[in-house]
C-alpha positions, -999 to 999 in steps of 0.1 A, spaced: 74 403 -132 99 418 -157 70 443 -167 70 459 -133 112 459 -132 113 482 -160 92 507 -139 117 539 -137 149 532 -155 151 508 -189 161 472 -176 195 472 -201 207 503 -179 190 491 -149 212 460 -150 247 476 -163 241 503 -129 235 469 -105 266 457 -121 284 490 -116 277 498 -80 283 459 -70 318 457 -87 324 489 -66 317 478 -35 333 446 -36 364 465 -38 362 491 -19 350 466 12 373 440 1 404 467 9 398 470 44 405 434 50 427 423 22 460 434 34 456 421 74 474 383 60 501 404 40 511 424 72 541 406 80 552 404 46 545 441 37 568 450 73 592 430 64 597 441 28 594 477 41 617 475 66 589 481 94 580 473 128 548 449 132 534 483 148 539 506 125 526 482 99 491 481 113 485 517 99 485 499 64 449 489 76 440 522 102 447 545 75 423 529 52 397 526 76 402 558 93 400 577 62 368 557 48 349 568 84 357 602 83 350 611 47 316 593 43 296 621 55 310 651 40 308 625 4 274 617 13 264 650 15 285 663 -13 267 642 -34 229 650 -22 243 687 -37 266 678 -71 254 644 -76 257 607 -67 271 600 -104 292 627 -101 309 615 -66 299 578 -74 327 584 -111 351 605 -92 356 580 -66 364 549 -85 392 576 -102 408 582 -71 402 550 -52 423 533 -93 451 556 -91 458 554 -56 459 516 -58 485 516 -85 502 537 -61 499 514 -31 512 490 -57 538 513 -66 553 523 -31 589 519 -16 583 527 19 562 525 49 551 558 45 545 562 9 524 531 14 501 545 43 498 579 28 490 561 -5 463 542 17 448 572 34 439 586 1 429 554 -12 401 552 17 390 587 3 378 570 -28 365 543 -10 348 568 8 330 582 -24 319 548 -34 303 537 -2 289 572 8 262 571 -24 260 536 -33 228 532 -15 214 568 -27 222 552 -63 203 518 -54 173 538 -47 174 555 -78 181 522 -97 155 500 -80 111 507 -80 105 516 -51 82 481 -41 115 463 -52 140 483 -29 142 456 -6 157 435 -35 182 461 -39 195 459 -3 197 423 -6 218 422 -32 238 452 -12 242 429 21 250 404 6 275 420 -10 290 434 11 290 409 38 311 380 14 334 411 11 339 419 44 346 377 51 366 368 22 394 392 27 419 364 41 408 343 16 412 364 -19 450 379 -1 458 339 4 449 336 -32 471 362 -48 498 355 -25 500 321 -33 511 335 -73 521 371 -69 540 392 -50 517 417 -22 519 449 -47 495 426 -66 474 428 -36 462 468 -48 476 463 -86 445 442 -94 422 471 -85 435 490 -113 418 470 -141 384 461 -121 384 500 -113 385 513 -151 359 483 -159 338 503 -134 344 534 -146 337 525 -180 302 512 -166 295 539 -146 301 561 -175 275 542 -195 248 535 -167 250 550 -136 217 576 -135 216 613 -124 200 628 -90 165 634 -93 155 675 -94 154 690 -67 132 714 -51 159 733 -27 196 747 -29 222 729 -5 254 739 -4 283 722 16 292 730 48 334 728 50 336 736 88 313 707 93 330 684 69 364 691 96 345 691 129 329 657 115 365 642 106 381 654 142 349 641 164 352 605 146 392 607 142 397 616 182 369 593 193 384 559 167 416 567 185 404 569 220 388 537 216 417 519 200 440 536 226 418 523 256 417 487 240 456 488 238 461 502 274 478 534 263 483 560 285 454 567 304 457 605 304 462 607 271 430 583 261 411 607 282 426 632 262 417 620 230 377 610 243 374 647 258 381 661 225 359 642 208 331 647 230 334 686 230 346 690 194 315 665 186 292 684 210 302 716 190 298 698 158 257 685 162 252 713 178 263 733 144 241 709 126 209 718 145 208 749 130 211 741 94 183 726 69 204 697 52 233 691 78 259 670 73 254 652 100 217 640 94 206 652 125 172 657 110 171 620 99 182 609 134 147 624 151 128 597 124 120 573 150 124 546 122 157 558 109 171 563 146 163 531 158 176 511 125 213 528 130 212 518 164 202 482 152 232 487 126 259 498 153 251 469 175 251 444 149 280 452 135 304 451 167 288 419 177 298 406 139 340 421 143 343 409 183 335 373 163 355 381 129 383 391 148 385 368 178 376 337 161 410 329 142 430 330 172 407 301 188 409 279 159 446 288 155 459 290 186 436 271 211 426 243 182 459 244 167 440 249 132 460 259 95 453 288 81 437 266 56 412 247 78 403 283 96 393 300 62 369 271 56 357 268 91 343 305 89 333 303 56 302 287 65 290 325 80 295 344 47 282 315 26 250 311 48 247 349 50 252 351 8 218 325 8 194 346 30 202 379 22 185 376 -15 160 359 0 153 385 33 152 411 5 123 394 -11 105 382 25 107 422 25 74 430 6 59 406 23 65 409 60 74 436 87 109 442 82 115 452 123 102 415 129 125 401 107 155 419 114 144 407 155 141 372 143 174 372 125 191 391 151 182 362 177 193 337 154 226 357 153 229 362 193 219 325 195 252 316 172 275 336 189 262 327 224 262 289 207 304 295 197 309 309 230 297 277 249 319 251 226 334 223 243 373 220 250 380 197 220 348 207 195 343 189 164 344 205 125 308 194 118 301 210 154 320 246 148 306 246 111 265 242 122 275 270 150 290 294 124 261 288 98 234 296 124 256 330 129 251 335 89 216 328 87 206 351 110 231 379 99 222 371 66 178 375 77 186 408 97 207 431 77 187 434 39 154 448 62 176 466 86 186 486 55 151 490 40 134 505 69 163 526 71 163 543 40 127 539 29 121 559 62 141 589 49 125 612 22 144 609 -16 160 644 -13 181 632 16 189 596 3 226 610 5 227 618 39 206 587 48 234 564 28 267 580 46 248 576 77 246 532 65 282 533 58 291 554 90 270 534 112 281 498 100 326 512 97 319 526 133 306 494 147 329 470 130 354 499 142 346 494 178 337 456 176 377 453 165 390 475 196 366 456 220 386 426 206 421 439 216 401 445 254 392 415 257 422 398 249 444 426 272 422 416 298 418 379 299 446 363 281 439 329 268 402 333 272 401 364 250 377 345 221 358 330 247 349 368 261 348 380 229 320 357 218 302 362 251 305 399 242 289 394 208 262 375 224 255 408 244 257 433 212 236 409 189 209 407 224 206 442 222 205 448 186 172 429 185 157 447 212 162 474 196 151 463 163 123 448 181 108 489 191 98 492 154 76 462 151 47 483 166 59 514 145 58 498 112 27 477 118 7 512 133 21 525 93 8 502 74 -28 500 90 -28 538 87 
């Protein structure tokens, strides 16, 4: 088996890239969550209002959504290395500024151009995977990326209780800094170049700013509905996304690599797995997110005991998704991501139903069923999505992962604030019900590729 690893790259740089883009990811997906514990602290410190502190957490996130694209596509033309190096740079020095900052607004700016690097990582770490893994071991490679970036996505609350508990919050984005130049330094030494190409791309800038307004105005719509703004000015904001996006695609349409893979959206195979992504991923935040106010508020939970309550997910998830990515070049990856995707509606639908008064062992069994089948769905999710996509637009193909996974965690988190605006008390219990729904539908539509990849194979 080692014989056939070395296919393509030599195993020593093989191994120093897996490390590379791994240690990358873990921080830039650990920074979206680590600072939601620290809020309070970090207002209070600054001198802020609880509301103004949650941009501490929208800028990051907001910036990371509407940069992956334009990165993405920046790097199918200069290079995934190139963007891949330049990002861990930025994403460094703007943590020892997060560190370093005095004020509210020093800190959010500071965060906004933090997500840019983010942005860089994310946007080619899944071109670079392709690259670094034989193509007959790719599915090993999104494994290892799943899982990744699922324990990174759950242990946020966990790593921020663990610095906290020694350090001030600075420390929070000061630890970056030496992780970051490790990464660097690796990156330097293994990360590969793009393949040649056969065609000259160049990048589009009025589609890089009609892509940032479309996702900016339509992220702000949603989290303005979910907080009952203004309704005039909700419409406001969804109108001009919808017309500002229907100008954008329509700009893409015309071009021969668009930044907004429009041509990788009419693969039926590629389509489909987004939509299977989108889905997946809001049922995952309307559970993330509505969970610790049940076990908090309704259980009367530490934050302790809720941290190892839901770490049964993550850790269940962080066993099958090695294992999905090897099940992977064996079976039809739309039948596995169906079969993990009912596990995962059964889990949430399973939470949803708890009794009044529920048992640790019974919450933990509940929450490990939700891992298992999150864990089975995502790794071949992500293989028929970018094994369905020719090599030349593995950049496009990987912003469109990112994009598709931030948008529904996005909108998963505002369906959360809905949910609990319009039901109170019972907001987890809607939540969950919710998630149910979005996890259903997910495996339908996972469930349309079965025939598609079995009629591939036989021909």
């Amino acid at each position: 088996m080692t014989e056939k690893l070395t296919d393509g790259l030599p195993l020593p740089q093989r191994y120093g890239a897996i490390a590379t883009l791994i240690l990358g990811l873990i921080i830039a997906v650990l920074d979206g969550t680590i600072a939601n514990v620290a809020l309070p602290t970090i207002a209070r410190d600054l001198d802020a209002s609880a509301a103004a502190s949650v941009w501490v957490i929208n800028a990051y996130q907001l910036a990371v959504i509407v940069a992956l694209l334009p990165l993405a596509s920046l790097g199918d033309i200069i290079g995934y290395r190139r963007i891949y190096l330049t990002g861990i740079v930025v994403f460094s020095l703007t943590s020892l500024a997060c560190a370093l900052s005095d004020s509210l607004w020093t800190l959010t700016l500071a965060r906004i151009l933090q997500g840019l690097g983010a942005a860089a990582l994310m946007s080619v770490n899944i071109a670079l995977m392709r690259i670094v893994y034989p193509q007959r071991y790719l599915g090993r490679g999104m494994g290892l990326n799943a899982l990744t970036v699922a324990v990174s996505s759950a242990a946020g609350p966990t790593v921020t209780a663990g610095i906290l508990s020694v350090a001030s919050w600075p420390w929070l984005f000061a630890i970056n800094v030496p992780i970051g130049i490790l990464v660097l330094f690796l990156g330097l030494r293994f990360l590969p170049a793009n393949p040649p190409k056969d065609h000259v791309q160049r990048f589009d800038g009025w589609s890089a700013v009609l892509n940032a307004l479309t996702f900016g105005l339509l992220i702000a719509a949603l989290g303005g509905f979910a907080q009952r703004q203004d309704v005039l000015l909700t419409l406001a904001e969804l109108a001009g996304a919808l017309i500002i996006g229907a100008i954008f695609v329509r700009r893409q349409l015309h071009q021969s690599y668009p930044l907004l893979p429009v041509d990788l959206l009419r693969i039926p195979m590629f389509s489909l797995s987004i939509g299977t992504s989108v889905c997946s991923f809001s049922a995952q935040m309307l559970a993330f997110v509505s969970l610790p106010f049940f076990l908090q508020g309704a259980l009367g939970k530490s934050e302790v005991a809720t941290g190892l309550l839901l770490t049964p997910w993550p850790l269940a998830t962080m066993v099958l998704s090695p294992i999905a990515g090897r099940l992977i070049e064996k079976f039809n990856t739309g039948l596995l991501s169906s079969i993990g995707l009912a596990l995962f509606a059964a889990g949430l639908l399973s939470l949803a139903l708890l009794p009044q008064h529920p048992s640790d062992p019974d919450i933990i069994w509940r929450m490990a069923l939700c891992g298992i089948g999150f864990g089975l769905f995502q790794s071949p999710n992500n293989h028929a999505m970018i094994s369905s996509t020719p090599r030349s637009r593995s950049g496009g193909a990987s912003g469109m992962q990112g994009t598709a996974r931030l948008f529904g965690q996005t909108t998963g988190a505002a369906l959360v604030a809905l949910m609990f605006n319009l039901f109170g008390p019972q907001g987890t219990h809607a939540s969950l019900l919710l998630g149910a729904l979005f996890a259903a539908l997910a495996a339908g539509v996972s469930a349309m590729r079965i025939r598609r990849l079995t009629t591939a194979v036989q021909s």
